[in-house]
PQR file with spaces between the fields and no chain letter, atoms N, CA, C, O and H, PARSE charges and radii, in Angstrom:
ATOM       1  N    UNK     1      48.778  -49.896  206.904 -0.4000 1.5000
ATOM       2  CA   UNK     1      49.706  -49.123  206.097 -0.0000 2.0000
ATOM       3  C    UNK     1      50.559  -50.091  205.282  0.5500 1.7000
ATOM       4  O    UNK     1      51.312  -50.853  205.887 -0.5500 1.4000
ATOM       5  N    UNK     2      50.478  -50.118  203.678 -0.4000 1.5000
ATOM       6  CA   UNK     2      51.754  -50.787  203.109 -0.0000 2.0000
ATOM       7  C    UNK     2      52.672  -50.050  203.293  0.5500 1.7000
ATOM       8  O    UNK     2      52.795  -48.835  203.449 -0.5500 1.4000
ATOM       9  H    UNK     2      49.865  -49.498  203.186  0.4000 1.0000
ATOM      10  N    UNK     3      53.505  -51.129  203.256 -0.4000 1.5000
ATOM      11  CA   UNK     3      55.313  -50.951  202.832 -0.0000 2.0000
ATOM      12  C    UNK     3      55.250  -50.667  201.829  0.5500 1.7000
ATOM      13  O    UNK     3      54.257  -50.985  201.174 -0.5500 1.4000
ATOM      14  H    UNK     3      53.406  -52.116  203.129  0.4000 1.0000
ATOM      15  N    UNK     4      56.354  -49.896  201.237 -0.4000 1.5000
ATOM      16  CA   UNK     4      57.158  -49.985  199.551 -0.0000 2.0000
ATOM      17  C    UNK     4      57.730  -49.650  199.651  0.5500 1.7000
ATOM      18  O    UNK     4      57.903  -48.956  200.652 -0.5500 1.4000
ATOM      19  H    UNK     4      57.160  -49.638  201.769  0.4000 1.0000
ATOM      20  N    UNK     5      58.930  -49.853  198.382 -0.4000 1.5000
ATOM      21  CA   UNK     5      60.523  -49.500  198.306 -0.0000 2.0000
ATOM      22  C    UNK     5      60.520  -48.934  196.976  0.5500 1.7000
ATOM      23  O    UNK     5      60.163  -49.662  196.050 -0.5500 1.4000
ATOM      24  H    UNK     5      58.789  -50.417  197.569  0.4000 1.0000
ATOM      25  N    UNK     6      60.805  -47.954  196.788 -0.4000 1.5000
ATOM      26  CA   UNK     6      60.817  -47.281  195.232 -0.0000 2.0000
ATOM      27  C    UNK     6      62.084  -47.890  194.537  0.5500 1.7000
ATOM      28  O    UNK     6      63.215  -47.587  194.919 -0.5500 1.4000
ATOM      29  H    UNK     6      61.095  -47.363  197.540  0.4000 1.0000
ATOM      30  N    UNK     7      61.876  -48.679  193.599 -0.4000 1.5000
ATOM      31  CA   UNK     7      62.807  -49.287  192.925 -0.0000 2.0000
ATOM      32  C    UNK     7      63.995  -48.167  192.693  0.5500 1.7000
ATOM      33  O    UNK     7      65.217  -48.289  192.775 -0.5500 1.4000
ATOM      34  H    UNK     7      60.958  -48.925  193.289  0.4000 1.0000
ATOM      35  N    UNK     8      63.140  -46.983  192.360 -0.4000 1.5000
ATOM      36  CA   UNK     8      64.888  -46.188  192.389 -0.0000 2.0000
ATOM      37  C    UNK     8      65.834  -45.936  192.885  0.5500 1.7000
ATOM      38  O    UNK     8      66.857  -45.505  192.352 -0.5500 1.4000
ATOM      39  H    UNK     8      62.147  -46.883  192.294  0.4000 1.0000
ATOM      40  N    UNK     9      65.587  -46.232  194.315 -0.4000 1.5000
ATOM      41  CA   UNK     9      66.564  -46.612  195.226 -0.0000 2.0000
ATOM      42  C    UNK     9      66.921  -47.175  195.938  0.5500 1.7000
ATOM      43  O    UNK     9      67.366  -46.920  197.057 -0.5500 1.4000
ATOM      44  H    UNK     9      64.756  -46.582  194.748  0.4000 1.0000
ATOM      45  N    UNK    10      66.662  -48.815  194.927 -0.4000 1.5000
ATOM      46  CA   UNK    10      67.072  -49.967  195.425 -0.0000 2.0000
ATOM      47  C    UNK    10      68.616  -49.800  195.031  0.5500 1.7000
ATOM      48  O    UNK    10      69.095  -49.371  193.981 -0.5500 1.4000
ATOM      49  H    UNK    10      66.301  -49.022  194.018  0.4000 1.0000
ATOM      50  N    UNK    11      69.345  -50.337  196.364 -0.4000 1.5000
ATOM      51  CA   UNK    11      70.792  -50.073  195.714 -0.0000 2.0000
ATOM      52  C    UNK    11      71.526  -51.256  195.593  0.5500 1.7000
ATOM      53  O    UNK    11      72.690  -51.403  195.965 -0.5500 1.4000
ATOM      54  H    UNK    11      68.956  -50.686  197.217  0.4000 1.0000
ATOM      55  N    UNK    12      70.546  -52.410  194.863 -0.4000 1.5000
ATOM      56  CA   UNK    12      71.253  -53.240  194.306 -0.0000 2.0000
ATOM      57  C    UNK    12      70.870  -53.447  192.484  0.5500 1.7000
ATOM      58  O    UNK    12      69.922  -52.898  191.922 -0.5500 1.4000
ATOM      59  H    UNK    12      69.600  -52.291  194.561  0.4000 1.0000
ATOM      60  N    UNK    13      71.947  -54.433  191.774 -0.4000 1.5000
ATOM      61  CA   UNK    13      71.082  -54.479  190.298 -0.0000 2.0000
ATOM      62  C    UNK    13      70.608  -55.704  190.401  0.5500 1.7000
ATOM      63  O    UNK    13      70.994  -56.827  190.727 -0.5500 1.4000
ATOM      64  H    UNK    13      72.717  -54.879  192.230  0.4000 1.0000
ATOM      65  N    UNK    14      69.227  -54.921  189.859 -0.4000 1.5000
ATOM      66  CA   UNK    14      67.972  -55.507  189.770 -0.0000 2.0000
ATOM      67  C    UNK    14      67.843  -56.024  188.719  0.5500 1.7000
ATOM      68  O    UNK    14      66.615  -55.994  188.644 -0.5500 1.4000
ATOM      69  H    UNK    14      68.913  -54.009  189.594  0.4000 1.0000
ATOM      70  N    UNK    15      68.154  -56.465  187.871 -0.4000 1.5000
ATOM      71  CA   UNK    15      67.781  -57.287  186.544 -0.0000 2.0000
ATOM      72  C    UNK    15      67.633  -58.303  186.415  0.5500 1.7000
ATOM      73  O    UNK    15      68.547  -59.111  186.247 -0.5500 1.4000
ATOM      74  H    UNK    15      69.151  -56.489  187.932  0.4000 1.0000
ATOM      75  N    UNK    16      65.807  -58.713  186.477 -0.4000 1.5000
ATOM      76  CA   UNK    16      65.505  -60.121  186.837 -0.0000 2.0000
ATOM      77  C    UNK    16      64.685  -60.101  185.228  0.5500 1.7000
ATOM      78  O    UNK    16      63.548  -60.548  185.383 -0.5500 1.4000
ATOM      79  H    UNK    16      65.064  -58.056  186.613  0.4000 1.0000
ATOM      80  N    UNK    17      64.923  -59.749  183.899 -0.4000 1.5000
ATOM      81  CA   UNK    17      64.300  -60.028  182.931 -0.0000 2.0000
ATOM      82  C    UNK    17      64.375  -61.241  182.097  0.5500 1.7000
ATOM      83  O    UNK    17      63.767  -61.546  181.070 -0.5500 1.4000
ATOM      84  H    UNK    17      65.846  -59.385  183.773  0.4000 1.0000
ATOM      85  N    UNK    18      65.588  -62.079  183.036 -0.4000 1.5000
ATOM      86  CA   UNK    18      65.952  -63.257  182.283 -0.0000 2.0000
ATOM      87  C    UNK    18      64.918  -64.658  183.082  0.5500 1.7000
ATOM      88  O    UNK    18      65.037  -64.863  184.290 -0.5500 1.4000
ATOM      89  H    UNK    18      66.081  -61.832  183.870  0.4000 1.0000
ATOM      90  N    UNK    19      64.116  -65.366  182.359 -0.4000 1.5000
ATOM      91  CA   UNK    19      62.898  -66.256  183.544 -0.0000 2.0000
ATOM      92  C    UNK    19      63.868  -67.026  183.854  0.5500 1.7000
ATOM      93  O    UNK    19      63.200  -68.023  184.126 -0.5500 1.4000
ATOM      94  H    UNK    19      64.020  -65.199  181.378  0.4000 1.0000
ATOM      95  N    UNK    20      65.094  -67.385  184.050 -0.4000 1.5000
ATOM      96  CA   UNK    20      65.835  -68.606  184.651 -0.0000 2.0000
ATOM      97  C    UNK    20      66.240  -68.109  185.610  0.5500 1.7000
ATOM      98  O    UNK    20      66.975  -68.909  186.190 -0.5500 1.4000
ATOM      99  H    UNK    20      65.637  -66.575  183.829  0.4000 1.0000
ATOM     100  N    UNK    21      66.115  -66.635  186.422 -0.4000 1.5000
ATOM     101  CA   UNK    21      66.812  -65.775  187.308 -0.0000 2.0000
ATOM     102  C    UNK    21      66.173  -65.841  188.649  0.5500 1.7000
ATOM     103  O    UNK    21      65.690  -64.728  188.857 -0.5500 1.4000
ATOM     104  H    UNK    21      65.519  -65.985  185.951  0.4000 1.0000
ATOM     105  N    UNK    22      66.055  -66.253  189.173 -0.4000 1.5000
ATOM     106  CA   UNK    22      65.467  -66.272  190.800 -0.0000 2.0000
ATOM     107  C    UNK    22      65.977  -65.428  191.873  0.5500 1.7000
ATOM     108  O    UNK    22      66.914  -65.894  192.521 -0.5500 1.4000
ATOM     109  H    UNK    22      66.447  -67.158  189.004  0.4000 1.0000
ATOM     110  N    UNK    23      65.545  -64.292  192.176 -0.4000 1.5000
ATOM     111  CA   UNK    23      65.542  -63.366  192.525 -0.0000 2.0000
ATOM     112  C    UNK    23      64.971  -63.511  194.097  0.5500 1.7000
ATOM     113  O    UNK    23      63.794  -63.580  194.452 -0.5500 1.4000
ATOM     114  H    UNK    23      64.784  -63.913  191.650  0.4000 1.0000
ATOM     115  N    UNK    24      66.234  -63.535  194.958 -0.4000 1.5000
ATOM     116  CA   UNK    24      66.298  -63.995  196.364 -0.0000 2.0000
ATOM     117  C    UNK    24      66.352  -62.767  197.016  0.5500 1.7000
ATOM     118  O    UNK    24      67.429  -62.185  196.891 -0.5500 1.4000
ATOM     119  H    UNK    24      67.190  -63.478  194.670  0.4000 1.0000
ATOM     120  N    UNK    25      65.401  -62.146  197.749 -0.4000 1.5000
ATOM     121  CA   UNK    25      65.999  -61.050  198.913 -0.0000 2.0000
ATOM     122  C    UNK    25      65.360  -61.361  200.642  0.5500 1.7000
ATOM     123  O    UNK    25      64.179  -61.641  200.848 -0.5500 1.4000
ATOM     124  H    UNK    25      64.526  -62.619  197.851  0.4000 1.0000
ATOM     125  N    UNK    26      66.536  -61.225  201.887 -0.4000 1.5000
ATOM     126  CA   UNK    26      66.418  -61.582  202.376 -0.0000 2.0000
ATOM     127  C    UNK    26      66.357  -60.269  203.697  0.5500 1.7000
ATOM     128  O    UNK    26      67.470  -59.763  203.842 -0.5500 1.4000
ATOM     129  H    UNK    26      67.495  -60.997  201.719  0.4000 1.0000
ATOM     130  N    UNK    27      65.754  -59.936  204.220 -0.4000 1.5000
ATOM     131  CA   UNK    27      65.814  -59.571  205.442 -0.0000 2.0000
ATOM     132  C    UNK    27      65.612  -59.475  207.019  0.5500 1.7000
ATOM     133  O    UNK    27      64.563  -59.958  207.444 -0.5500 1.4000
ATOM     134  H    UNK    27      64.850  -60.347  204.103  0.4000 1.0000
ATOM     135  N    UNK    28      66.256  -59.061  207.689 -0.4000 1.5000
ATOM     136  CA   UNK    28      66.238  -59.103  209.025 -0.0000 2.0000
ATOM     137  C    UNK    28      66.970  -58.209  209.369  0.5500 1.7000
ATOM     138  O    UNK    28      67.180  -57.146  208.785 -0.5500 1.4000
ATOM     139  H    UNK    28      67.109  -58.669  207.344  0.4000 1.0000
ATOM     140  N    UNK    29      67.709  -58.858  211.028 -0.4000 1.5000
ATOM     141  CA   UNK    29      68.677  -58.346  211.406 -0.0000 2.0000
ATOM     142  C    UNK    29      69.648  -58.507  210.763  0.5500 1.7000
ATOM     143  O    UNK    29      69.584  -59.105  209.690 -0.5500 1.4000
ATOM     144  H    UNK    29      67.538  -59.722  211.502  0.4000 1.0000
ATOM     145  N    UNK    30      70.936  -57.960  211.303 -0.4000 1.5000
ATOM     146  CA   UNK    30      71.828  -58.363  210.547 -0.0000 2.0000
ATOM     147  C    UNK    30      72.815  -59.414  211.152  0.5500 1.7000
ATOM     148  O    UNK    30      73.896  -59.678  210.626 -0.5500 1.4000
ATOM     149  H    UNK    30      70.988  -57.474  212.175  0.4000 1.0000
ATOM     150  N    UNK    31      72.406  -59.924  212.168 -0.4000 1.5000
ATOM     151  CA   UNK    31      72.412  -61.380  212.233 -0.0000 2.0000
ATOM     152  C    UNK    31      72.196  -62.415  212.156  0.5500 1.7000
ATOM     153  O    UNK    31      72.772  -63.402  212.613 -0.5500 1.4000
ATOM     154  H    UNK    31      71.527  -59.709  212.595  0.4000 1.0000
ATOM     155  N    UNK    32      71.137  -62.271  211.428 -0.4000 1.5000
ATOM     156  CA   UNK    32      70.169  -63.269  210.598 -0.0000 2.0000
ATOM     157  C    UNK    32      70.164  -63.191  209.529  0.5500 1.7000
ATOM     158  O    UNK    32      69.686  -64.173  208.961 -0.5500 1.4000
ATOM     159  H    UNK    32      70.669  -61.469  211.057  0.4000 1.0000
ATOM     160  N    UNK    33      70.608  -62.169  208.731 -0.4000 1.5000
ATOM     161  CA   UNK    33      70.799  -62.105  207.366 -0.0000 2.0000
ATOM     162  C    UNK    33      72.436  -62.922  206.973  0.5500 1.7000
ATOM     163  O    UNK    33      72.686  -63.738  206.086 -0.5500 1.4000
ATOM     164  H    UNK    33      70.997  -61.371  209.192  0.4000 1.0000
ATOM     165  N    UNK    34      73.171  -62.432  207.825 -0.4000 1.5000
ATOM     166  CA   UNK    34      74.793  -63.110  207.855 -0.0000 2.0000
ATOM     167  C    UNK    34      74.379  -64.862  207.682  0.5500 1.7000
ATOM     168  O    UNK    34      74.767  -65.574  206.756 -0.5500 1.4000
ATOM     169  H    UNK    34      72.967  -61.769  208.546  0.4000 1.0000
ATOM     170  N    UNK    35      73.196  -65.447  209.228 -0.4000 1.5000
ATOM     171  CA   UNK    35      73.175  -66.674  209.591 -0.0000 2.0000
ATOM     172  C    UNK    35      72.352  -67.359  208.460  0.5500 1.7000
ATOM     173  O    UNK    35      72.394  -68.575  208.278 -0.5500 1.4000
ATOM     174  H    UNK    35      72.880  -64.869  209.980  0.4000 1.0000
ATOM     175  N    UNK    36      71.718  -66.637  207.827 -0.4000 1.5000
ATOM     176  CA   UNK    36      70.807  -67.110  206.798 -0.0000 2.0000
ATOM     177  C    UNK    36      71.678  -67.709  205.440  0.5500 1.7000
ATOM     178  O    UNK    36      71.686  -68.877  205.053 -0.5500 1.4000
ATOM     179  H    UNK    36      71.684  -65.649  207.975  0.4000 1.0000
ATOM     180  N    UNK    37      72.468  -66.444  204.789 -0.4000 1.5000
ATOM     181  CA   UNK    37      73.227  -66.771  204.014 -0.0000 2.0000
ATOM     182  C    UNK    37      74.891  -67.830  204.161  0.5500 1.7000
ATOM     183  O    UNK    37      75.482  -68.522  203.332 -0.5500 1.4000
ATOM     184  H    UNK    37      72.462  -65.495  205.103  0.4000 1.0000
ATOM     185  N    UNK    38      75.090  -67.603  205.169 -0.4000 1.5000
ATOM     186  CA   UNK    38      75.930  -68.939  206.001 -0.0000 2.0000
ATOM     187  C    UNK    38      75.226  -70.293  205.760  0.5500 1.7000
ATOM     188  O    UNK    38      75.852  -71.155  205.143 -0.5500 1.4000
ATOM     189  H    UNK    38      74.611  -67.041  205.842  0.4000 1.0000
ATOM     190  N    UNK    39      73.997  -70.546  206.188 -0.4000 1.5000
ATOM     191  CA   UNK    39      73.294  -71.492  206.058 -0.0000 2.0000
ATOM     192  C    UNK    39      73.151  -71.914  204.120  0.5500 1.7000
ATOM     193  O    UNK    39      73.470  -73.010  203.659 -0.5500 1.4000
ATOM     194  H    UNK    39      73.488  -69.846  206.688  0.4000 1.0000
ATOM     195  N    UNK    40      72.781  -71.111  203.550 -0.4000 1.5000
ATOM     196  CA   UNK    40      72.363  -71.386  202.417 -0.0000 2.0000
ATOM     197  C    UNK    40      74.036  -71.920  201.379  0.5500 1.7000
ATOM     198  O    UNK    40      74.254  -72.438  200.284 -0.5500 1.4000
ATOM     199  H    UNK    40      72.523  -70.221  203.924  0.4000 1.0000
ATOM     200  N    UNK    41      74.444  -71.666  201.948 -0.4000 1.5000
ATOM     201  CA   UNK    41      76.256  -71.401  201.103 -0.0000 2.0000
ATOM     202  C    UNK    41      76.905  -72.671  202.006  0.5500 1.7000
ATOM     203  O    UNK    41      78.010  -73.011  201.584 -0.5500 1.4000
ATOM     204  H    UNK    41      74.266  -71.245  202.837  0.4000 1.0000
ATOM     205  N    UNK    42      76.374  -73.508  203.286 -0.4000 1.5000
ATOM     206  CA   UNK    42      76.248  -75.101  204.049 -0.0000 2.0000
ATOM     207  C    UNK    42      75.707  -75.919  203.010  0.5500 1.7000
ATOM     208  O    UNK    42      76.226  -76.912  202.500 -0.5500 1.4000
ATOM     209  H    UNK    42      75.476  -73.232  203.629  0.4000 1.0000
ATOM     210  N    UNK    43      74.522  -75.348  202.733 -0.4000 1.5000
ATOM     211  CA   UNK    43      73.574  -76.226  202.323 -0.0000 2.0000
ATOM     212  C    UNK    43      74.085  -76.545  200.473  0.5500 1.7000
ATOM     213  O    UNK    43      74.090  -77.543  199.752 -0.5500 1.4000
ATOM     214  H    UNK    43      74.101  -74.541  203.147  0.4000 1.0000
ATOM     215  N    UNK    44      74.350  -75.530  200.349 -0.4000 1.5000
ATOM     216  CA   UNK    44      75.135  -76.049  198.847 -0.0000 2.0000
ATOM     217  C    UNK    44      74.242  -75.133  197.698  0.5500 1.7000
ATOM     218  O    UNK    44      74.177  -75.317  196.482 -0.5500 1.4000
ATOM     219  H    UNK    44      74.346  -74.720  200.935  0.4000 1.0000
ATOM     220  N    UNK    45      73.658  -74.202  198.436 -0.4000 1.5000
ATOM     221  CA   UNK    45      72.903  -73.102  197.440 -0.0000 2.0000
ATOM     222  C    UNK    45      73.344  -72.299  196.886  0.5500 1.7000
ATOM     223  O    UNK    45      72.845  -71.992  195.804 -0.5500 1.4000
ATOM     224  H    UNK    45      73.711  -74.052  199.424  0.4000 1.0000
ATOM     225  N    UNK    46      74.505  -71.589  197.405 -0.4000 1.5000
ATOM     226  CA   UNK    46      74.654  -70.129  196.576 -0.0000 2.0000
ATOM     227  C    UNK    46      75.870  -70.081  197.473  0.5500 1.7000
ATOM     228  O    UNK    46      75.728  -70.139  198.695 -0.5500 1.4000
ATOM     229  H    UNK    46      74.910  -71.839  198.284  0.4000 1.0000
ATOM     230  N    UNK    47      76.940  -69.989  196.967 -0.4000 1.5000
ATOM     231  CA   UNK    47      78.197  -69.254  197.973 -0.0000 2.0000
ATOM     232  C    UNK    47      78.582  -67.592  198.516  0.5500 1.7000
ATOM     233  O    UNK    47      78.521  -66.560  197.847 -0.5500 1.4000
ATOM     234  H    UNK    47      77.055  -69.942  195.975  0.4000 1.0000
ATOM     235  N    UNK    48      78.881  -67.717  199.576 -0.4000 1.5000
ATOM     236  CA   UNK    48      78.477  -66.599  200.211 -0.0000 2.0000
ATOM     237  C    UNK    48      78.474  -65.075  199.598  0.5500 1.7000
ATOM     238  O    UNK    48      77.749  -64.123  199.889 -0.5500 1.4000
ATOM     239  H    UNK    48      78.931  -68.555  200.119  0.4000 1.0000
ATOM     240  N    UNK    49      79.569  -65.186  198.624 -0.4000 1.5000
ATOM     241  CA   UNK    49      80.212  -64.174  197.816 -0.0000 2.0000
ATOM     242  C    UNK    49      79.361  -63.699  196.972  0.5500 1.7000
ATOM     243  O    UNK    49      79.576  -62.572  196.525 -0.5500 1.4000
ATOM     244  H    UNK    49      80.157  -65.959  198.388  0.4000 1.0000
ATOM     245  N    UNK    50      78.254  -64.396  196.570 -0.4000 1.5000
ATOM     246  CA   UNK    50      77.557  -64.446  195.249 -0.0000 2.0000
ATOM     247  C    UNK    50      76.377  -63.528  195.997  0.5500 1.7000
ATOM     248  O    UNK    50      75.535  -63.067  195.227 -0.5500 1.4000
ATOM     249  H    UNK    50      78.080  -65.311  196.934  0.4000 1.0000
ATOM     250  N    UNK    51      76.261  -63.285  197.092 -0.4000 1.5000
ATOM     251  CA   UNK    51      74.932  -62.507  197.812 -0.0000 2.0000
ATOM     252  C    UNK    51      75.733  -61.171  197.381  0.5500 1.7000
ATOM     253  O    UNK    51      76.842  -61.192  196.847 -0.5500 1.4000
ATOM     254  H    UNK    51      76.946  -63.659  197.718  0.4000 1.0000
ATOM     255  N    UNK    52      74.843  -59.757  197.760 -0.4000 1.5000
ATOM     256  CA   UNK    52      74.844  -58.587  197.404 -0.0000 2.0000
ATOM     257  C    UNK    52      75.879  -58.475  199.132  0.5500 1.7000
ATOM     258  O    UNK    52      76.316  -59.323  199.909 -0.5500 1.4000
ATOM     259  H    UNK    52      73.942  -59.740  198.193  0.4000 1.0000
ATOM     260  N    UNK    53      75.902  -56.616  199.075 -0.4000 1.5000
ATOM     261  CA   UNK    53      76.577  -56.431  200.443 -0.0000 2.0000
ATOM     262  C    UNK    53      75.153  -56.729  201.473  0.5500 1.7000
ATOM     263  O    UNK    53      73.966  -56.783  201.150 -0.5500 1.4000
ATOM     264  H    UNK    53      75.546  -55.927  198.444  0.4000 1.0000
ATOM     265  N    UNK    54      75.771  -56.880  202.736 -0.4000 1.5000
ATOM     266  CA   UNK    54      74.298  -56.644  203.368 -0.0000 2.0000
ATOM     267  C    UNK    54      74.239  -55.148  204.126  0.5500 1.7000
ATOM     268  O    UNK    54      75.062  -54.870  204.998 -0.5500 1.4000
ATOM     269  H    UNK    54      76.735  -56.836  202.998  0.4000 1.0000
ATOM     270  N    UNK    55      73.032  -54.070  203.651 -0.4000 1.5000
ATOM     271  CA   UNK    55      73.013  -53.229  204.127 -0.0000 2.0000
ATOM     272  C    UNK    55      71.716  -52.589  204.849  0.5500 1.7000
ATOM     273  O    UNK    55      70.740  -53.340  204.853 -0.5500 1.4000
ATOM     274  H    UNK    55      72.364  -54.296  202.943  0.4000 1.0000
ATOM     275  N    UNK    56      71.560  -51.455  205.399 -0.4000 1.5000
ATOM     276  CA   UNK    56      70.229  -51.167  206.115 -0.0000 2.0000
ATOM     277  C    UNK    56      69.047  -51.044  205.093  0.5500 1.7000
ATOM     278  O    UNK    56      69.319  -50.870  203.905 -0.5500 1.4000
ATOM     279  H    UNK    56      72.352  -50.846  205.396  0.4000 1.0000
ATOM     280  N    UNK    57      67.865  -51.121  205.472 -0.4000 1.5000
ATOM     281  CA   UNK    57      67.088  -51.096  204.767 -0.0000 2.0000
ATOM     282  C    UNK    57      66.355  -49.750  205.356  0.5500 1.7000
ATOM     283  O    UNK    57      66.089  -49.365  206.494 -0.5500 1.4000
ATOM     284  H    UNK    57      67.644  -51.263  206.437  0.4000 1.0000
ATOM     285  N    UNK    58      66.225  -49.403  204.494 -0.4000 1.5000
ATOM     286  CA   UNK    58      65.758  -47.526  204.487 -0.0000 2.0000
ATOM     287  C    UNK    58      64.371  -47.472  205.835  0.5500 1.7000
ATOM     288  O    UNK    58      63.358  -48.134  206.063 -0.5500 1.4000
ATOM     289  H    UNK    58      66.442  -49.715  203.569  0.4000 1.0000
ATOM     290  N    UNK    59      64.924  -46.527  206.340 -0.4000 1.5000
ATOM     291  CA   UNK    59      63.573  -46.449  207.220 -0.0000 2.0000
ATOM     292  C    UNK    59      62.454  -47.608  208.361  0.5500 1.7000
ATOM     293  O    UNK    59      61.343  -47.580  208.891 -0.5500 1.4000
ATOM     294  H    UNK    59      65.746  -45.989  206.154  0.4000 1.0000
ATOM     295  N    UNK    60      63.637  -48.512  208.246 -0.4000 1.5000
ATOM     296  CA   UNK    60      63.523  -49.473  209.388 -0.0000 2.0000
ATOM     297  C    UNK    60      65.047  -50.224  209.550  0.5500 1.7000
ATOM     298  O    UNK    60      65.923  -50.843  208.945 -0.5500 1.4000
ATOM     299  H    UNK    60      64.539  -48.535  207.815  0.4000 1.0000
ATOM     300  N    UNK    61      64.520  -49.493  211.250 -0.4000 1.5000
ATOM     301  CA   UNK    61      65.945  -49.271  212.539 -0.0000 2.0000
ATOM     302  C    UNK    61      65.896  -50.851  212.958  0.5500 1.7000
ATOM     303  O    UNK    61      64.980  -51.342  213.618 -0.5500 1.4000
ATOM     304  H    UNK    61      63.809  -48.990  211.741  0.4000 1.0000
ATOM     305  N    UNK    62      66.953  -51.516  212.501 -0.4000 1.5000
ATOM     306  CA   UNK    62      67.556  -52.628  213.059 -0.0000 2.0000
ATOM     307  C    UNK    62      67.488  -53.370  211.557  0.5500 1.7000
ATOM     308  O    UNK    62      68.575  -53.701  211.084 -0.5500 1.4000
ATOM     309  H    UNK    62      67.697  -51.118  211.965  0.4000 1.0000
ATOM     310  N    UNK    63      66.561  -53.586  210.961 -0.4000 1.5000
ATOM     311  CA   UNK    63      66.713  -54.335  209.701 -0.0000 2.0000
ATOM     312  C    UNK    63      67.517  -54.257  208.956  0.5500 1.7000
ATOM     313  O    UNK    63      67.933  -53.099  208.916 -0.5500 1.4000
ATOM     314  H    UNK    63      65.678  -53.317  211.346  0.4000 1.0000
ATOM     315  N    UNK    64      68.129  -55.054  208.125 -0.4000 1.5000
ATOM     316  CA   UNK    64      69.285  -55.351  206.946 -0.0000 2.0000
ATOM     317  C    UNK    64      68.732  -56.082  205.863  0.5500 1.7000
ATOM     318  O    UNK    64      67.693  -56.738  205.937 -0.5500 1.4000
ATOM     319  H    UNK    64      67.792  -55.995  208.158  0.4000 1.0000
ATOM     320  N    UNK    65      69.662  -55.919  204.549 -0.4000 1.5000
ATOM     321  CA   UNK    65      68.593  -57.057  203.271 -0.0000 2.0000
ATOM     322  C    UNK    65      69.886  -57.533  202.599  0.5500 1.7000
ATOM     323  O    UNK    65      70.977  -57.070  202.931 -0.5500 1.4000
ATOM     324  H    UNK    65      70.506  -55.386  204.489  0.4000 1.0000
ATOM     325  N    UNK    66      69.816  -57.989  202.135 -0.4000 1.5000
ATOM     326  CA   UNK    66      70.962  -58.820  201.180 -0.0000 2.0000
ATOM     327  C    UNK    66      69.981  -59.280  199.552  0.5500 1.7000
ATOM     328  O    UNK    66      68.754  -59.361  199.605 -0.5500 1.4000
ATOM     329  H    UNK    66      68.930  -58.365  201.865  0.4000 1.0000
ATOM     330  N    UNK    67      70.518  -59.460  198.623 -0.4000 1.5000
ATOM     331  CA   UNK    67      69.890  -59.496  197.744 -0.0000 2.0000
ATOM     332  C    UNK    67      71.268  -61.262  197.013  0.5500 1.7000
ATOM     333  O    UNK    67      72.383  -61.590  197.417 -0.5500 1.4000
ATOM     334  H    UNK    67      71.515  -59.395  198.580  0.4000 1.0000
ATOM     335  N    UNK    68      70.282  -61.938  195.783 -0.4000 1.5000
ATOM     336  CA   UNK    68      71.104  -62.918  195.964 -0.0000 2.0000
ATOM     337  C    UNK    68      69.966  -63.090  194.423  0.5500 1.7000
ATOM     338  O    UNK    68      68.739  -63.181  194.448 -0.5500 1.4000
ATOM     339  H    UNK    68      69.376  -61.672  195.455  0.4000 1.0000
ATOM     340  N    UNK    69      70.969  -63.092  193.064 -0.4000 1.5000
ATOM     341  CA   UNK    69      70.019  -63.571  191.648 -0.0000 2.0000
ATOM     342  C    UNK    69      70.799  -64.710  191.539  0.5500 1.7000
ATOM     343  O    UNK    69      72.027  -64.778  191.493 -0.5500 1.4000
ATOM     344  H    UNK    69      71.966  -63.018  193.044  0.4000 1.0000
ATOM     345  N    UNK    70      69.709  -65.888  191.489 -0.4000 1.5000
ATOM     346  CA   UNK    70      70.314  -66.898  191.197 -0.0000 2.0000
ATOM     347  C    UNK    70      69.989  -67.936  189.867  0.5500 1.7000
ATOM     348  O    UNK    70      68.858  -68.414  189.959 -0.5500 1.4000
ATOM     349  H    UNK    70      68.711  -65.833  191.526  0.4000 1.0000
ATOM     350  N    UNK    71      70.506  -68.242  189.036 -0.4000 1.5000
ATOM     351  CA   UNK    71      69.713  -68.946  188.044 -0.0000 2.0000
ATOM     352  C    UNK    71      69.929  -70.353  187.975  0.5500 1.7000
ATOM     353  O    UNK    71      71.026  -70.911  188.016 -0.5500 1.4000
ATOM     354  H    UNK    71      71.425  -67.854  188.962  0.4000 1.0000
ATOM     355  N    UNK    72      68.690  -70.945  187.856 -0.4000 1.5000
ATOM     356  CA   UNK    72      67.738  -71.984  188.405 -0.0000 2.0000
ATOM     357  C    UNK    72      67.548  -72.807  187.144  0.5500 1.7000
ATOM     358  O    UNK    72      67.097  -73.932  187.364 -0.5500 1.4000
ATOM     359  H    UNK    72      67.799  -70.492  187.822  0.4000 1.0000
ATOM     360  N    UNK    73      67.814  -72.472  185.726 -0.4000 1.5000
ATOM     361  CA   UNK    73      67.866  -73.311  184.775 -0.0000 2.0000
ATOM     362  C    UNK    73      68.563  -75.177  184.793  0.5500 1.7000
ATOM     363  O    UNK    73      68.535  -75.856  183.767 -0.5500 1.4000
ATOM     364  H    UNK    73      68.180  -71.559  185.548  0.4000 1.0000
């Protein structure tokens, strides 16, 4: 069985039409999504603020996603 997520109700903005935009989404728990982006905002990637909220991901119980556009130019 695939997965899919109907872009229409992705409830973050999605506007990756620019090619310098790197388009990060991350999921798990939501303790791993927190430890992930903690890590990345250590490491000197992206500060924490700059990630989306982290929220459930539709139709799977325990998972969370965070979303994170970053440009890479």
């Amino acid at each position: 069985m695939e997965a899919k997520l109907a872009m229409t109700s992705f409830p973050f903005e999605f506007d990756n039409s620019d090619p310098r935009i790197l388009t990060i989404l991350v999921i798990g728990t939501e303790e791993k999504v927190r430890g992930y982006i903690q890590w990345q905002h250590q490491k000197g990637f992206a500060e924490v603020g700059a990630w989306s909220e982290i929220i459930p991901v539709p139709n799977c119980p325990g998972k969370y996603m965070s979303l994170l556009n970053k440009n890479i130019s």
